[in-house]
N, C-alpha and C positions, 0 to 999 in steps of 0.2 A: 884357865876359867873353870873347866872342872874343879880341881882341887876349890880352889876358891867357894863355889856354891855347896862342895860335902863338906866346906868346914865351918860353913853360914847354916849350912841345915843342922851341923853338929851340936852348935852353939846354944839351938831352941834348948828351952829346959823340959825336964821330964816331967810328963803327965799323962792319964791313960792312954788319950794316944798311940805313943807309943807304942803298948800290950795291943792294940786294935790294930794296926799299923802290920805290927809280926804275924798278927793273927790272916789277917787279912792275905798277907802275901804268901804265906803260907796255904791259904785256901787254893789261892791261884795257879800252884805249880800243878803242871800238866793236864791244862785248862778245867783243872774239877770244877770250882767258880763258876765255869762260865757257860761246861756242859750243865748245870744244875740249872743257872738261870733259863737253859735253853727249853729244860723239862719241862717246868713252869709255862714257859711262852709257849709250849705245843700242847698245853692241854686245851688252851681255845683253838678253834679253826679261823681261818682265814688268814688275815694278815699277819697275827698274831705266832701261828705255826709256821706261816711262810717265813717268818723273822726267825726264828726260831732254827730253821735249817741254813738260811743262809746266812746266819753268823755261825754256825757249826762247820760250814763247806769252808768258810772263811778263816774261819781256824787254823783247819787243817793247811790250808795254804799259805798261811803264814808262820806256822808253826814249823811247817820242812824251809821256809826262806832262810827264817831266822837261826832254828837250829842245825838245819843241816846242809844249808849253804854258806850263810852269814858267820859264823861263828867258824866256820871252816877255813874261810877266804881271808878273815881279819881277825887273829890270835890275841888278845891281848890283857893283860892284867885286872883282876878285879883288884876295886880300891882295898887299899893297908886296914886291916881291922881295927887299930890302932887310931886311926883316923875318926872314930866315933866312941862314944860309951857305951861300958859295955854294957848298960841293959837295951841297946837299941840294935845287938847284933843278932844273927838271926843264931839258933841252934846248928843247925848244920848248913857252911856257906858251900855254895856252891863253888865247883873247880872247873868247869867248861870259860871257855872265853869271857871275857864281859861283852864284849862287841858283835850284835847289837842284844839289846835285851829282848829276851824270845815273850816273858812275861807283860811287858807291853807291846808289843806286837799280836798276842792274842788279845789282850785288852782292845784295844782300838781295833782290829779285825773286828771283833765280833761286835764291838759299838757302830761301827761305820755298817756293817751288812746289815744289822738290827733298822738303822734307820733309811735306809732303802727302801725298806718293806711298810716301816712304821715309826714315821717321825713320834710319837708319843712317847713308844716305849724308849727309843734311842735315849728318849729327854732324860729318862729316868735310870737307864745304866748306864750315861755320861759320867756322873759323880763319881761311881763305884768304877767305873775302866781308870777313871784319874787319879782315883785315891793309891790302884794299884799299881798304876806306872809310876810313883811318888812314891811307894810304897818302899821300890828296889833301891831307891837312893837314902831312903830313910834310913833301912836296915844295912846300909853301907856295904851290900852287893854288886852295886849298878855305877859308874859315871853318869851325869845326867847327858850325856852325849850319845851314851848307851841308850837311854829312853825317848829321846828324839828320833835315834836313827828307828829303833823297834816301832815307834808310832806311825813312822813315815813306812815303812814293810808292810803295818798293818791296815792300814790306809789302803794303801794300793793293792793288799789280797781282798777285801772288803770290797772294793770297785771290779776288780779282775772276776767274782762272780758272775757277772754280768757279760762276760763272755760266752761261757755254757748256760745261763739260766736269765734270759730278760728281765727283768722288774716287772711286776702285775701292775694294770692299772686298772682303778677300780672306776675307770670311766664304762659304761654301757659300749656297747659297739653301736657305731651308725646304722641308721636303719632309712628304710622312703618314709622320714616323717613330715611333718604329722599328719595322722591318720584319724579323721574322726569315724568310729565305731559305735554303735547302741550303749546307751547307757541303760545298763540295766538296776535300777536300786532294788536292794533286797536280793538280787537276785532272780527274779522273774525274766523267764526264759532262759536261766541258763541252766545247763546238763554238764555234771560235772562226775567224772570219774574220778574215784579215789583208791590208791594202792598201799593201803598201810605197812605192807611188808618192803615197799622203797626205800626206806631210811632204815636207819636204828632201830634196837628200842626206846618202847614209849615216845617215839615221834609222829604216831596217827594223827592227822590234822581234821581228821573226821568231825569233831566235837566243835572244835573252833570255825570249820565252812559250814557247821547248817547253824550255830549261832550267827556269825555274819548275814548270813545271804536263807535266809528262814525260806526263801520261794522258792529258792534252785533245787533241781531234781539231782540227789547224791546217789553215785552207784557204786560198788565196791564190782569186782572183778569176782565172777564163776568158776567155780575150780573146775579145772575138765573141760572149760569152754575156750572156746578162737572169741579174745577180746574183741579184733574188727570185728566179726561176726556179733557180739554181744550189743558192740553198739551200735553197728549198723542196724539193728533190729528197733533199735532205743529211739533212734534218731529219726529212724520211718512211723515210731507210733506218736515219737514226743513233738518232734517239730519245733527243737530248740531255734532258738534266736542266737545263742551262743553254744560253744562247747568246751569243757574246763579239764582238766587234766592235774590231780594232784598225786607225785610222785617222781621216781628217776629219770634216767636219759632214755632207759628201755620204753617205759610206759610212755614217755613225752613223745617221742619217736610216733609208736603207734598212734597218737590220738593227736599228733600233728598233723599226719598222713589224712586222717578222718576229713579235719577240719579245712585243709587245702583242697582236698578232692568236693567236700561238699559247699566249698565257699564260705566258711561257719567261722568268725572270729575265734579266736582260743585266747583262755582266762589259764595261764601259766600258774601254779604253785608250786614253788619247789620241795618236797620234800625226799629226795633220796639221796645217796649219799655222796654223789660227784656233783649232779646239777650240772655239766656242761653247759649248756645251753642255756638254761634260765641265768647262769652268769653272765654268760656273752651279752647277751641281748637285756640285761641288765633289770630283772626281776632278782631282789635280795629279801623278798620273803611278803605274807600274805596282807599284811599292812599296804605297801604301797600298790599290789594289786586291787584292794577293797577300793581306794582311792580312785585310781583308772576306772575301774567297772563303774562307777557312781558317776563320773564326770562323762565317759566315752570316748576318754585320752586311750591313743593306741598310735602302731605304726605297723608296716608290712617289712618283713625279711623275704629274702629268698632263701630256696630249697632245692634241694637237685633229689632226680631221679636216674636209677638203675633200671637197665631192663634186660633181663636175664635169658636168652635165648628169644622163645617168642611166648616169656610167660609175662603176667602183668608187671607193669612199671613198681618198682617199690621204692618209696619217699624216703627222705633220709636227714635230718637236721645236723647231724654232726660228723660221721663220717664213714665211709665205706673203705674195705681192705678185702686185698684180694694175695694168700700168701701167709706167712706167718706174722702180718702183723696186729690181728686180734689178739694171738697168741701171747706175745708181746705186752699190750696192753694189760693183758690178767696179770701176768707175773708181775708186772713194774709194781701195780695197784696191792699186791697180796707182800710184796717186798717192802714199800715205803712206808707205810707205820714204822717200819722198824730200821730201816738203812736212809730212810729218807727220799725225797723223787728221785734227785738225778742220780745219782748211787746205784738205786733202785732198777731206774731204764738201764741206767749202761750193764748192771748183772741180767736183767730180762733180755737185753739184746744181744751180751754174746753166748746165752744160753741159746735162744732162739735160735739165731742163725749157724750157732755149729751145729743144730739137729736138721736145719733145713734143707729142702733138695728143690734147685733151681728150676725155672717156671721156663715155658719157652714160650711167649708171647709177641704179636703183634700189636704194637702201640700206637695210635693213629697210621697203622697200615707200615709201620716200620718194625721191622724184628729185631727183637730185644732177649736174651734170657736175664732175668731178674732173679732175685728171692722174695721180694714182697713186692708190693703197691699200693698206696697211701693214697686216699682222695678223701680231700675235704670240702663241706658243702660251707661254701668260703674260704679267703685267704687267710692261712691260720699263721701265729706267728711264735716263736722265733723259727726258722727255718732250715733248723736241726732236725735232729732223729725221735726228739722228743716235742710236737707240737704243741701248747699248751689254753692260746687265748687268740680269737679272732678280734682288729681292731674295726670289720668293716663286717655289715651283713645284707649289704645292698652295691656290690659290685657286678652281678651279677656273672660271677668267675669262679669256679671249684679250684682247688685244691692240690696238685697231684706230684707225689713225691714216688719214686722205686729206685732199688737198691741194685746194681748192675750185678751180672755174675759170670760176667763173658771176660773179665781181668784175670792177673795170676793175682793169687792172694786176695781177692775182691772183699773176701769177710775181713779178712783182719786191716786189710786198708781202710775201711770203710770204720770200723772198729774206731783203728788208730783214730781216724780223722774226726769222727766222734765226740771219742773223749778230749782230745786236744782243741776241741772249737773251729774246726779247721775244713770243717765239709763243706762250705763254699768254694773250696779250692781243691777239691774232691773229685777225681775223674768217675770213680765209681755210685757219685750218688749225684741225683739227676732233681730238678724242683721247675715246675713252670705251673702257671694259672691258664687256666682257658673256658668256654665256655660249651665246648660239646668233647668229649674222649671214648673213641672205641678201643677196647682190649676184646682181640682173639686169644684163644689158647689153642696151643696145636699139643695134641697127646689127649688125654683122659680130661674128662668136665673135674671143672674145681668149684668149693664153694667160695663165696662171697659172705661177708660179713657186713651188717649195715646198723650204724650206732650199736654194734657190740651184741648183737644178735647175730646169729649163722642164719644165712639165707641158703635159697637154693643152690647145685651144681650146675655148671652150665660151662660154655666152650666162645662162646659170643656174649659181650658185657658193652649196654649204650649210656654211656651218662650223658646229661641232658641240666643245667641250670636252670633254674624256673624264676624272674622277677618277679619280684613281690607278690610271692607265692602263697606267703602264709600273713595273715590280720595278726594281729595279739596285743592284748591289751596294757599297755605301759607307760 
């Protein structure tokens, strides 16, 4: 059957074609093709970049199947050169196995991860993955059996991403809906803080909220000044009806806290450069916000609180670490531009934890030594070492993941188990939801870090969930 379809393809007559054909497959060798396309796909953000890395992880995984398993295991003959004309052979054929083909195996990896992320783009490097698995038979490299079997490889490295890295969904997370809230048109009565330095450059949304909302009171943040303090000041002279917050997970944080404590709805904008939170809860920018605030479409999340010895409770939207794992979080985020997320975590994580020095903690009254502690205000998910997107924000349940250090080899176990997808079945790494958690620390006060702020040191730590804590308008 083979021979039969390379001497049916043989047959075709010559026409450019062909030169595009060599060209083409030529592009492909050693995924250049397909890292170039991926450049492209990461220059937008969103799904677009998330396509972009997991047909790149996809790759890779299919590229060590095929080349350095596949080809290992089943030796076999490339087709007779002979067998084709010769302007349809390539310049230089290749001498490794034919079986399977490694170049449709990256083809189809990187098409199958691309539309996980983003059926659109998949639609459109369908053609160009098929052109190039047809490509090898063309150039009479490949058996067409050869290109079957590399598609089914790449197929399945393409779905096997999804062992270490969930698929995003870009549904909002559940919340206590619905929530009717003031409608405020124009903005009258709403108070809204704006942190230009949240995002990028030239992503100030300044211009565009006092066009919208011409009534609302806009406040840029005090150099030199305690934020809470700035608005707590704002809020006793203004007497908002609302309170708005446009910036990152830091600023949102703070002026969540405000708005819980005071009762005060919150008008979400995302401007900075993670958005946590304004994803979850499913705000994708100031449009569908203007929308809610004009109608008084909203709904309530919850939020948990920290309380630090016996200083004041401090509010938290996304999540609290206690250990090296804020530390953690910096490096993955300062790595991934360039190695990509998961890549990213696993070099931040075994940096982190070879500098680490284990904690000796009491966890709901159980002694434990750890190296971190993980709580999140929600159940976040996948429920690895790298958490990514909450599907619920009305369970009224945190969070709470720590790293054992009472094992032999606990880092590199935990490590292994990690990278292999495999810490559910992880004696060293521990994951339960709940909705109240005391940590003691016995030795010296440690600090706490909360949505990626350093909070205070302290020896006794109370989290606390809060139901539908926080209004916001959505």
């Amino acid at each position: 059957m083979d021979k039969w379809l390379v001497r049916r393809s043989a047959d075709l007559p010559e026409t450019a074609v062909d030169r595009a054909l060599k060209a083409l497959s030529w592009s492909a060798d050693h995924g250049k093709l397909w890292f170039g396309v991926a450049a492209l796909f990461a220059l937008r953000k969103g799904g677009s970049r998330r396509a972009a890395l997991r047909g790149v992880a996809a790759i890779a995984g299919a590229s060590v199947s095929a080349n350095l398993v596949g080809k290992r295991l089943f030796p076999r003959r490339r087709p007779a050169a002979e067998l084709l004309p010769t302007h349809r052979r390539l310049t230089k054929r290749p001498v490794s196995s034919s079986f399977p083909s490694g170049h449709s195996a990256s083809a189809v990896a990187f098409t199958t991860a691309v539309a996980m992320e983003s059926p659109v783009l998949a639609v459109a490097v369908a053609p160009l993955a098929a052109a190039v698995a047809y490509s090898r038979v063309h150039t009479g490299v490949h058996w067409p059996t050869d290109v079957v079997a590399g598609a089914a490889i790449g197929v399945a490295a393409g779905l096997a991403t999804r062992h270490w890295w969930p698929t995003s969904s870009d549904e909002p997370a559940t919340a206590h809906q619905h929530w009717s809230l003031p409608a405020l048109r124009h903005g009258e009565g709403l108070l809204i803080l704006v942190n230009p330095g949240s995002g990028g450059a030239g992503e100030d949304p300044t211009d565009d909220i006092t066009r919208r909302w011409p009534k609302a009171i806009v406040l840029s943040p005090e150099p030199e000044r305690d934020l809470i303090d700035q608005l707590t000041e704002e809020i006793d002279t203004r007497q908002p009806r609302a309170l708005g917050v446009a910036g990152g997970d830091g600023t949102v944080a703070a002026v969540s806290t405000l708005a819980a404590e005071r009762e005060l709805p919150l008008v979400l904008v995302p401007a900075g450069t993670l958005n946590h939170f304004a994803r979850d809860i499913g705000v994708d920018g100031i449009d569908s916000v203007a929308t809610a605030l004009e109608t008084g479409d909203g709904a309530r999340v919850d939020l948990t609180t920290v309380t630090v010895d016996d200083e004041r409770a401090r509010w938290f939207v996304n999540t609290a670490s206690i250990g090296g794992y804020p530390d953690m979080v910096r490096l993955r985020e300062e790595l991934q531009d360039r190695w990509g997320k998961w890549p990213a975590a696993a070099i931040a994580l075994v940096k982190i934890l070879s500098e680490a020095t284990p904690l000796h903690l009491k966890i709901n009254g159980e002694t434990h030594h750890v190296w971190m502690v993980f709580v999140g205000n929600g159940s976040y998910h996948p429920k690895g070492f790298a958490p990514t997107t909450r599907p619920s924000l009305d369970t009224g349940l945190m969070d709470v993941r720590y790293i054992r250090a009472d094992m032999k080899l606990s880092r590199l176990r935990f490590i292994t188990a990690a990278i292999t997808g495999a810490l559910h079945r992880s004696r060293t790494y521990r994951q339960f939801d709940t909705e109240r958690l005391e940590v003691s620390v016995t030795g010296n006060p440690i600090h706490i870090a909360t949505d990626g702020e350093v909070g205070p040191a302290g020896t006794e730590f109370s989290f606390r969930t809060h139901t539908a804590a926080l209004a916001i308008y959505r």
